[in-house]
TORLUM-560936 format. One record per atom (N, C-alpha, C, O): residue in three letters; x, y, z. Coordinates in nm, 2 decimals, m for minus. Layout:
# residues N
(ALA,(X,Y,Z));
...
***
This chain:
# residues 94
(UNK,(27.39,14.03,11.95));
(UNK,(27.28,14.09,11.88));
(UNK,(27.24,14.00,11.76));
(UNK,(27.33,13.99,11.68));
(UNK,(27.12,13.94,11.74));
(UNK,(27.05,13.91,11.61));
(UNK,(27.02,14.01,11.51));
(UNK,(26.97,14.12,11.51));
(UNK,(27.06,13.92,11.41));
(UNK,(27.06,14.01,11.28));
(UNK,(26.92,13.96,11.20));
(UNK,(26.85,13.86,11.24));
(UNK,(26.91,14.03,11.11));
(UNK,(26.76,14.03,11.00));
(UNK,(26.85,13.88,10.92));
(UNK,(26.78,13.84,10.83));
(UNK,(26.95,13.82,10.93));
(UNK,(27.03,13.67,10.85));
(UNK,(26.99,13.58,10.97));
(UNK,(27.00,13.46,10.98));
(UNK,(26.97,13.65,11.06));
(UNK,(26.94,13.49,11.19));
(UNK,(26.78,13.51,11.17));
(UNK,(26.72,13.40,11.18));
(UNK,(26.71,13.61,11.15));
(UNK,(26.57,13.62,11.16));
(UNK,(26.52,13.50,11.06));
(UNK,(26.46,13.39,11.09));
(UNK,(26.56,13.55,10.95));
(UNK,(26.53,13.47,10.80));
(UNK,(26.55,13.36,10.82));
(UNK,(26.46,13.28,10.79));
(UNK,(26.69,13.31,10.88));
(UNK,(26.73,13.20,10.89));
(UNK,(26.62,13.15,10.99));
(UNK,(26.57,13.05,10.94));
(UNK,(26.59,13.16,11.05));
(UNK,(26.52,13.10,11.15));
(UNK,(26.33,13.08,11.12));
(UNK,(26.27,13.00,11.17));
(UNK,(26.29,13.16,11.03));
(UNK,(26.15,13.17,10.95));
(UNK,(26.19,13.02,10.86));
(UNK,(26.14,12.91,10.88));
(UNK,(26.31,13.05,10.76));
(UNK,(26.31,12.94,10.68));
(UNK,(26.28,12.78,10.75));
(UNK,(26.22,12.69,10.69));
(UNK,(26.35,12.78,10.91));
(UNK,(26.40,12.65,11.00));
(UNK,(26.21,12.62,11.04));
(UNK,(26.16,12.51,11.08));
(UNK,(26.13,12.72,11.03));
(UNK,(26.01,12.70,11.13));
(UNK,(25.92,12.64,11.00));
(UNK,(25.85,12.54,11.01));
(UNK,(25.94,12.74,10.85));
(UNK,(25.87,12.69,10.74));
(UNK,(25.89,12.55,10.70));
(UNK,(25.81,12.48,10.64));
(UNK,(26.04,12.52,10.75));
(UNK,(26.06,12.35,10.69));
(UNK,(26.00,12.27,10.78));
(UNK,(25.95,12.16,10.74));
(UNK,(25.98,12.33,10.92));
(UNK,(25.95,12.23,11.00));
(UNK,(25.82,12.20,11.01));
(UNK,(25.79,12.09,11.05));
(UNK,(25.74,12.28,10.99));
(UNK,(25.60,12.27,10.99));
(UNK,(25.56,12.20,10.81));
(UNK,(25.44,12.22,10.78));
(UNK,(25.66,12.13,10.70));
(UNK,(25.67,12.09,10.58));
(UNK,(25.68,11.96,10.66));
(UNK,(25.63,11.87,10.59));
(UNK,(25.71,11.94,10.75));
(UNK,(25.79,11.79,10.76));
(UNK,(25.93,11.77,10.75));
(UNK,(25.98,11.65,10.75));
(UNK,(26.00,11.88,10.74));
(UNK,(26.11,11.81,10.71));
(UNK,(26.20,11.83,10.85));
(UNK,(26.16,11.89,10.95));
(UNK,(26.32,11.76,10.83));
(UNK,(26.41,11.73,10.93));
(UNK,(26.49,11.89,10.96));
(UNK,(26.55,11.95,10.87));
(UNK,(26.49,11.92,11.04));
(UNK,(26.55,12.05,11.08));
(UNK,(26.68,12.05,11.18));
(UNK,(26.72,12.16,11.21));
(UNK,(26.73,11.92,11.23));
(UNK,(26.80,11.91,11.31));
(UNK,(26.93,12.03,11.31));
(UNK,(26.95,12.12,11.39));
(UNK,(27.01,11.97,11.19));
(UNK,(27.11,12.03,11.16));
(UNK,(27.10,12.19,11.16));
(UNK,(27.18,12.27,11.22));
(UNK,(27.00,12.21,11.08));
(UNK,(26.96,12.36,11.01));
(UNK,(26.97,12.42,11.20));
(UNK,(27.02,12.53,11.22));
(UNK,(26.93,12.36,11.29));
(UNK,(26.85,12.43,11.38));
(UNK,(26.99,12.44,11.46));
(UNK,(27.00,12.53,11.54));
(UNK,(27.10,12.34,11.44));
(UNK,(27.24,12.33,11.54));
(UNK,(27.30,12.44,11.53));
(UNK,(27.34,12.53,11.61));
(UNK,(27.30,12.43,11.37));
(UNK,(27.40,12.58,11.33));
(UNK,(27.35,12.71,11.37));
(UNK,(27.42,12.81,11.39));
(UNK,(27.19,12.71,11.38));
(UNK,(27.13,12.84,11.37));
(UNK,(27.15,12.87,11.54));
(UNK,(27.15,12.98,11.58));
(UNK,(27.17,12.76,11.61));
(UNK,(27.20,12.80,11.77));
(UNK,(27.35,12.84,11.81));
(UNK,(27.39,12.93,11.89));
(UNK,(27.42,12.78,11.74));
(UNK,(27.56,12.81,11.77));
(UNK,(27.61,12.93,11.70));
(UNK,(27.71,12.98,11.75));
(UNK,(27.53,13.01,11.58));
(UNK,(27.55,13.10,11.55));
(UNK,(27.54,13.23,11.61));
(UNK,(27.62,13.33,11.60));
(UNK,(27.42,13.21,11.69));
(UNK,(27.36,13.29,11.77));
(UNK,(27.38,13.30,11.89));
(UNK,(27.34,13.40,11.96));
(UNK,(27.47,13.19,11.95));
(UNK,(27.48,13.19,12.10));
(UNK,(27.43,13.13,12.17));
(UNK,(27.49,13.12,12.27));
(UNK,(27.33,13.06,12.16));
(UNK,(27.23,13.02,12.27));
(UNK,(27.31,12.87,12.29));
(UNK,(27.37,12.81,12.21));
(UNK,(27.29,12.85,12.44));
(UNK,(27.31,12.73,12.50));
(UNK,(27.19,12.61,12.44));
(UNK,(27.08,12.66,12.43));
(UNK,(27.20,12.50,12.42));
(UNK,(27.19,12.37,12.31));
(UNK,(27.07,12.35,12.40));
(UNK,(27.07,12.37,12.52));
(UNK,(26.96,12.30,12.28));
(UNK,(26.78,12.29,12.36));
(UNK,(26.80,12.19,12.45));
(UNK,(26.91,12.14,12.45));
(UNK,(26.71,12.16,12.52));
(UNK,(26.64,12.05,12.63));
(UNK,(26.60,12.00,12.56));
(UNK,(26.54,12.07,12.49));
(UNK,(26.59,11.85,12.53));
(UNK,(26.51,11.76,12.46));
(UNK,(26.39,11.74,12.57));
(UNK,(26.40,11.79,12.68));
(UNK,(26.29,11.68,12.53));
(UNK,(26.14,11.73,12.57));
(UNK,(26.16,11.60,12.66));
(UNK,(26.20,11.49,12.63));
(UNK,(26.12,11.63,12.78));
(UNK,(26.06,11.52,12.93));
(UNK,(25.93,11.46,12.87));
(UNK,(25.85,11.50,12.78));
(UNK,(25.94,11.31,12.98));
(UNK,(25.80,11.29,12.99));
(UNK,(25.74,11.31,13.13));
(UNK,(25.81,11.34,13.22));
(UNK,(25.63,11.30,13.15));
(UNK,(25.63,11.31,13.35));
(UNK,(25.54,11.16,13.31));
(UNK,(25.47,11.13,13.22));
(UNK,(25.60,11.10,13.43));
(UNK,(25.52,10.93,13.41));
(UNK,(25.46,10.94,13.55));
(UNK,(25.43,10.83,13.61));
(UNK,(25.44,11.03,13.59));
(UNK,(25.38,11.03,13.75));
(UNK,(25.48,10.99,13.86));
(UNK,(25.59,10.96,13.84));
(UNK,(25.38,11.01,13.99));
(UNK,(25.44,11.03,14.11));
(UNK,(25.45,10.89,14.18));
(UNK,(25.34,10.84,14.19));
(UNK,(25.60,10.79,14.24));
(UNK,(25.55,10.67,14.30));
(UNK,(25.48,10.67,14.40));
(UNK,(25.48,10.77,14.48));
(UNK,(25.42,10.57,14.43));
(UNK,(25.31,10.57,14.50));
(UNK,(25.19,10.62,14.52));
(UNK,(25.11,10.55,14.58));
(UNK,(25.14,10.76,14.46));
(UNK,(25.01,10.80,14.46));
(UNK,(24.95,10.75,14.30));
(UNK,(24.99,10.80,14.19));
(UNK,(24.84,10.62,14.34));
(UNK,(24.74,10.60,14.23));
(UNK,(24.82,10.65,14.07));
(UNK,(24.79,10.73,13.99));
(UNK,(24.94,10.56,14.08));
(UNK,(24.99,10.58,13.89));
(UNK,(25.01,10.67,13.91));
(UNK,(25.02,10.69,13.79));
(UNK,(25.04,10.85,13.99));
(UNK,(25.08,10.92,13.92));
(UNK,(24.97,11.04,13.87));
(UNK,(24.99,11.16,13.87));
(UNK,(24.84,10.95,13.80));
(UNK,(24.73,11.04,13.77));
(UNK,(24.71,11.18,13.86));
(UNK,(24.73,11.18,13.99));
(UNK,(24.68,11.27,13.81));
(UNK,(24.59,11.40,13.90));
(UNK,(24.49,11.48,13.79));
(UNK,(24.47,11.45,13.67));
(UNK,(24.45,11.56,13.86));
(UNK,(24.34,11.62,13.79));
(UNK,(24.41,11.71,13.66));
(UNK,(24.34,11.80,13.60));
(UNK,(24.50,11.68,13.65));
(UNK,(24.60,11.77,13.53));
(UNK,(24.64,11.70,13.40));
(UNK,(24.72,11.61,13.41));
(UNK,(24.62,11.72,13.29));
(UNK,(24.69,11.59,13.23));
(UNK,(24.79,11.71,13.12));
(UNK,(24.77,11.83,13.11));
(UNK,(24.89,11.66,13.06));
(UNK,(25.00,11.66,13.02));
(UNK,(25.01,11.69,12.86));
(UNK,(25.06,11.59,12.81));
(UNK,(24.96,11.82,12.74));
(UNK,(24.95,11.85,12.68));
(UNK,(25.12,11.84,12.52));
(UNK,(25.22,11.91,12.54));
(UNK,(25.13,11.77,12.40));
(UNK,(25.24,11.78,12.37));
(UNK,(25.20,11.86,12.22));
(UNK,(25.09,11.91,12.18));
(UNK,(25.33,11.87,12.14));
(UNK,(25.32,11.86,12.00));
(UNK,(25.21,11.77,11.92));
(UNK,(25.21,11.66,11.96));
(UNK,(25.13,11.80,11.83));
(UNK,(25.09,11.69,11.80));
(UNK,(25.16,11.65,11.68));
(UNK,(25.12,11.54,11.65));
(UNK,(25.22,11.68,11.62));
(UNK,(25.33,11.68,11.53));
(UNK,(25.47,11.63,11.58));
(UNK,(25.56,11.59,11.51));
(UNK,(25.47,11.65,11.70));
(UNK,(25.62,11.63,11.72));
(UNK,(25.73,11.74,11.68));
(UNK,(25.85,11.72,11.67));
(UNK,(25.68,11.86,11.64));
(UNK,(25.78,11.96,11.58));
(UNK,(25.86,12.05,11.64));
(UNK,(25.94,12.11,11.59));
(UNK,(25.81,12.04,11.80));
(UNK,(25.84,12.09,11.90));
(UNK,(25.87,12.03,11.97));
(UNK,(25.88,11.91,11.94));
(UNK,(25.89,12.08,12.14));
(UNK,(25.93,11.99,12.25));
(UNK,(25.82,12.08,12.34));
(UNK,(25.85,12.08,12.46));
(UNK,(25.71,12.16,12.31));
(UNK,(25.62,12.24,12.39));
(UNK,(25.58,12.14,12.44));
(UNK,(25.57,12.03,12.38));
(UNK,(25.54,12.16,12.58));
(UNK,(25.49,12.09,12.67));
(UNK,(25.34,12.21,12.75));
(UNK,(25.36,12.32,12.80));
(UNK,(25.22,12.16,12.75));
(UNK,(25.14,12.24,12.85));
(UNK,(25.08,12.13,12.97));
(UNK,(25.05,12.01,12.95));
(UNK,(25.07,12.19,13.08));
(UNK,(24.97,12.14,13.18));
(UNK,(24.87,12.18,13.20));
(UNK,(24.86,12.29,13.25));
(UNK,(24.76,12.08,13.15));
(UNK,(24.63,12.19,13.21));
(UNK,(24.57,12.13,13.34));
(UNK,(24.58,12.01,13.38));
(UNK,(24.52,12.24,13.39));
(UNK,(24.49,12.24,13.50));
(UNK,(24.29,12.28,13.50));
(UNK,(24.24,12.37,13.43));
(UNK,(24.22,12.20,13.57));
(UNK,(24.06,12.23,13.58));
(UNK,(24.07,12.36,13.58));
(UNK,(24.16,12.41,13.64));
(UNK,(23.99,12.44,13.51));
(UNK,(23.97,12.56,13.50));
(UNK,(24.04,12.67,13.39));
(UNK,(24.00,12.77,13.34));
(UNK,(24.13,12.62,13.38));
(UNK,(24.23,12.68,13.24));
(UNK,(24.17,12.63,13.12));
(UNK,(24.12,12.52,13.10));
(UNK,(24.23,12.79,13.02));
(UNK,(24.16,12.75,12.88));
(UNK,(24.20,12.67,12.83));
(UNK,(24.31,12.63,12.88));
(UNK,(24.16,12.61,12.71));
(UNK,(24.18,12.50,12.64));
(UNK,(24.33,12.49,12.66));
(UNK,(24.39,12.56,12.74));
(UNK,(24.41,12.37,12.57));
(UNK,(24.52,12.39,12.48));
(UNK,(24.57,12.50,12.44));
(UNK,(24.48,12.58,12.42));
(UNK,(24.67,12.56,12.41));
(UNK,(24.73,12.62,12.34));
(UNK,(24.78,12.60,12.17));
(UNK,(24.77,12.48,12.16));
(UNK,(24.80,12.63,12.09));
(UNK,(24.84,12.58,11.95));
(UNK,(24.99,12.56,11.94));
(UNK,(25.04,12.58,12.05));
(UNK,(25.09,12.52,11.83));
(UNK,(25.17,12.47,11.84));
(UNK,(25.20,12.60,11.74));
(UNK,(25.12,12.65,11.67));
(UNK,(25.33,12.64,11.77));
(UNK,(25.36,12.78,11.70));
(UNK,(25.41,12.75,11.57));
(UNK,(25.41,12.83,11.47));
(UNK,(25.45,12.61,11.58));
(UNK,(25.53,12.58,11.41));
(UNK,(25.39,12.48,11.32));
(UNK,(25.35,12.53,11.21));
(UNK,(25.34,12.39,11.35));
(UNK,(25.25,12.37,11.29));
(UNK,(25.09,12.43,11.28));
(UNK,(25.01,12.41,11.18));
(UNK,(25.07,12.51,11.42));
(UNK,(24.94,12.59,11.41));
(UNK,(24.81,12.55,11.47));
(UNK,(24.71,12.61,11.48));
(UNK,(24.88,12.36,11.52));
(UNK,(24.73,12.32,11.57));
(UNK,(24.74,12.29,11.72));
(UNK,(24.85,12.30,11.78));
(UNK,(24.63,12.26,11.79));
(UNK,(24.65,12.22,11.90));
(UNK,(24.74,12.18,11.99));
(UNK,(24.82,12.14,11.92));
(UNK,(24.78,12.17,12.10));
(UNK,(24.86,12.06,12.15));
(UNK,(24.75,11.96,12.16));
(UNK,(24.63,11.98,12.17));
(UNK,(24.81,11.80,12.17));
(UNK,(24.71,11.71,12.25));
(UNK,(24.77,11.62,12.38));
(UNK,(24.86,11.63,12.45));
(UNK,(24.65,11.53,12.36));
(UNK,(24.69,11.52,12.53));
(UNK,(24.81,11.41,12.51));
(UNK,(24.79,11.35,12.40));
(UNK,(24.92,11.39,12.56));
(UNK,(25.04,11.29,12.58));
(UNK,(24.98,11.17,12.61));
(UNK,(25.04,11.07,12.63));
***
């Protein structure tokens, strides 16, 4: 069960990170505290071999900050971007 000390703790981890600052540590403890099994560091997709580089009609949305490891795909017909929950702006394209 999370407590209102992991909540805070974790406002404070999103407030620094959207400051710029380094959260690494702050964010280790705040997982091991809690339980959760250790993040995925963020993929890249470099395309498929053999078809034309890889390109398709989809392109590959990131952080524009780097503050995250959010990744979106957009696809023809889907709305924009999504925003980045810790800094607030856009994703852009990778």
């Amino acid at each position: 069960m999370h407590t209102a000390s992991d909540r805070a703790a974790l406002d404070a981890l999103v407030a620094s990170a959207a400051s710029g600052a380094d959260v690494d540590a702050g964010l280790t403890t705040l997982i091991e505290s809690v339980g959760l099994p250790e993040p995925r560091r963020r993929r890249v997709i470099t395309g498929v071999f053999g078809i034309d580089g890889g390109h398709t009609d989809a392109d590959l949305y990131v952080c524009p900050a780097g503050l995250c490891s959010r990744t979106w795909l957009n696809v023809p017909g889907k709305d924009g971007p999504p925003r980045c929950a810790i800094a607030g702006t856009p994703l852009i394209e990778a």
